[in-house]
C-alpha positions, 0 to 999 in steps of 0.5 A: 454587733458582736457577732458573725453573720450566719448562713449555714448552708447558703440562703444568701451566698449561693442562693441570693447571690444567684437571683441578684445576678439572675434579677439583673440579667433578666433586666438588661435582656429584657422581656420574651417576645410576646410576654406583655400586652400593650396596656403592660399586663402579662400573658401566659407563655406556659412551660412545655411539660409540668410533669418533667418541672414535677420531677425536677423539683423531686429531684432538688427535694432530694439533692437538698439532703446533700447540700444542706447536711451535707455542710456540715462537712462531717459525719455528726449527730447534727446531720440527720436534724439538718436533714429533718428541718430541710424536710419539714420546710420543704413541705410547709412551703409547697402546702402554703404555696398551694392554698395561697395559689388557690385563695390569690387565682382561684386554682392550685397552680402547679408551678406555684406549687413547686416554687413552694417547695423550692422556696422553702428549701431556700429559706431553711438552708441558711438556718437549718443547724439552729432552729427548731422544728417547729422555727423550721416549719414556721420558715417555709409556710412563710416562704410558701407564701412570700414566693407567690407574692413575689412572682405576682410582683416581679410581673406587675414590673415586667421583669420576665423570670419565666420559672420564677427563679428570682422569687424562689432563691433571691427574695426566699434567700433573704428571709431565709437569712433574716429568719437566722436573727428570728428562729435560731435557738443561740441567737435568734430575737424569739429567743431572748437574744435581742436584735443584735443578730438580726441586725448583722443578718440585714448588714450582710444581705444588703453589703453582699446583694450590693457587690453582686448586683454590681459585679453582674451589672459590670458581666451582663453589660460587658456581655451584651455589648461585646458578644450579645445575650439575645438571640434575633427575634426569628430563632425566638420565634422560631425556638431554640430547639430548632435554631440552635440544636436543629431539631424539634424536642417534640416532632410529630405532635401537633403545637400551638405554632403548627395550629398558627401555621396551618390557619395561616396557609388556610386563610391565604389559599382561601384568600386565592381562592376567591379572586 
């Protein structure tokens, strides 16, 4: 096609790379417990506290002014414009993500909020050096939007992701490389440049996404045939807080399962009660 394939930072070779093998271990595991009703509709298993998954999503915001102008590998005047795109992509995918959120559910959910701003972090790192402001912006409202799709579709197939990670760095990951043949400013279709990059884009997603998926294919299955990747269903119950470290990460406060247990010991003396 004349030309390299691009990806600057990593939307496909850190990032897609990652939600293939992610994808397909989420597959040969298989669903949690409890996460599919019987007529194949997904329930809510709510993570444990969305001020802590608030934080941790500041704290990659931030993390992402390393990893992206960090690629630069040295001190140039390219740096902070790396850094400005980065930012302006970020924000547009957690506003587009929060009205989508809100027209698709009827509520701003959070979640989707912060997987917004992880997808547009995603989505600019591959093209963060080439396109302009505005092509930044442009990049995250899409991936702002893409991501909740995304997450809705996934479920609809009952691939269980519970954060969502598969939409945010795979599907998020390849429009962020698509974009390069969009956005960019040297070799971007909406500059006058044709679809000669566009094409090499699609070329390297697909032969990378290939060798991936097939090389964790090879990993995932050799790991649940040999050593497991499941924990038995009680330790799931149960949690891996117990079953694994030996203690709960919340004692002392009242939890679904303590609800459960109480009921069930109400209704079974009850039960003894009256006989």
């Amino acid at each position: 096609f004349g030309n390299g394939f691009s990806d600057f930072a990593g939307s496909t070779v850190v990032h897609s790379v990652g939600g293939w093998a992610a994808l397909v271990g989420a597959i040969f595991l298989g669903p949690r417990i409890g996460k599919y009703r019987a007529d194949g509709q997904p329930s809510a298993l709510p993570g444990h506290n969305m001020s802590l998954s608030m934080l941790g999503c500041l704290i990659l915001w931030i993390g992402w002014f390393g990893f992206n102008p960090g690629s630069e590998l040295a001190a140039t005047e390219n740096v902070p414009y790396i850094a400005v795109t980065t930012n302006l992509a970020a924000a547009a995918g957690g506003v587009a993500a929060t009205i989508t959120s809100w027209l698709a559910s009827g509520k701003p959910d959070l979640s989707m909020i912060i997987n917004g701003i992880l997808a547009g972090l995603v989505g600019i790192t591959a093209g963060c050096a080439g396109v302009s402001y505005g092509g930044a912006v442009l990049i995250g409202l899409i991936a702002g939007v893409i991501v909740v799709f995304s997450v809705f579709f996934f479920d609809s197939i009952q691939v269980d992701d519970p954060v969502g990670a598969t939409s945010v760095h795979l599907v998020c990951g390849i429009w962020g490389t698509l974009a390069v043949g969009l956005f960019d400013r040297d070799l971007g279709l909406f500059y006058g440049h044709g679809f000669g990059q566009l094409g090499v884009q699609i070329l390297g997603i697909v032969a990378i996404g290939a060798f991936t998926v097939i090389a964790s294919a090879i990993v995932w299955g050799g790991l649940k045939a040999t050593i497991g990747i499941r924990v038995t269903e009680e330790d799931e119950l149960i949690g891996l807080d117990i079953a694994e470290h030996g203690m709960e990460a919340y004692s002392g406060f009242v939890k679904d399962a303590d609800i459960e247990a109480e009921t069930a010991s109400e209704n079974l003396t009850a039960g003894f009660s009256n006989r």
